[in-house]
C-alpha positions in Angstrom: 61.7 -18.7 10.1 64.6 -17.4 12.1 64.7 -14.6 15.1 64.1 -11.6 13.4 62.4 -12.4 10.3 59.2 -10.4 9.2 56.3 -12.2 8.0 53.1 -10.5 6.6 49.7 -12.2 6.9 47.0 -10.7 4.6 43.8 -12.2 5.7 40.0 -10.9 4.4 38.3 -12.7 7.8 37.7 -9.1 10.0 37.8 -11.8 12.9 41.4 -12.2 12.3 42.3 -8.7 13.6 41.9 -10.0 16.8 42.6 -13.4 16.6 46.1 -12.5 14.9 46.7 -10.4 17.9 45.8 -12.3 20.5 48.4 -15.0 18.7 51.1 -13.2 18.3 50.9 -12.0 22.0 50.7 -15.5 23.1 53.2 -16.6 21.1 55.7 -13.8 22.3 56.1 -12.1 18.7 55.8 -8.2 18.0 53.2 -7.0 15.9 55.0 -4.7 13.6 52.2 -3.3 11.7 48.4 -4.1 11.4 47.0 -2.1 8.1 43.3 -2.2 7.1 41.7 -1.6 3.6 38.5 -2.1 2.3 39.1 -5.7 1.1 41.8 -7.3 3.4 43.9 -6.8 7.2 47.5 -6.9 6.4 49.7 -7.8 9.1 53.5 -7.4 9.9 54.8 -9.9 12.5 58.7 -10.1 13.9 59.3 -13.3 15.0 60.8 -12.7 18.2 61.5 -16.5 19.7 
């Protein structure tokens, strides 16, 4: 992935919500957008580094 790209995780794990946060944060990305639905968290990351 290059600076600036957008990738989307879709994970069904409700531990992820956190752990995806915590990872991106570490990892010095931005967490574009974290939407939930009955089923599945889907998440929007910018790769920032």
């Amino acid at each position: 992935m290059q600076v600036g790209d957008i990738l989307t995780v879709l994970a069904d794990d409700p531990a992820a919500e956190d752990d995806i946060s915590r990872w991106v944060k570490r990892n010095g990305h931005d967490l574009l957008e974290m939407k939930k639905t009955d089923k599945d968290i889907e998440f929007s990351i910018k790769k920032v580094k």
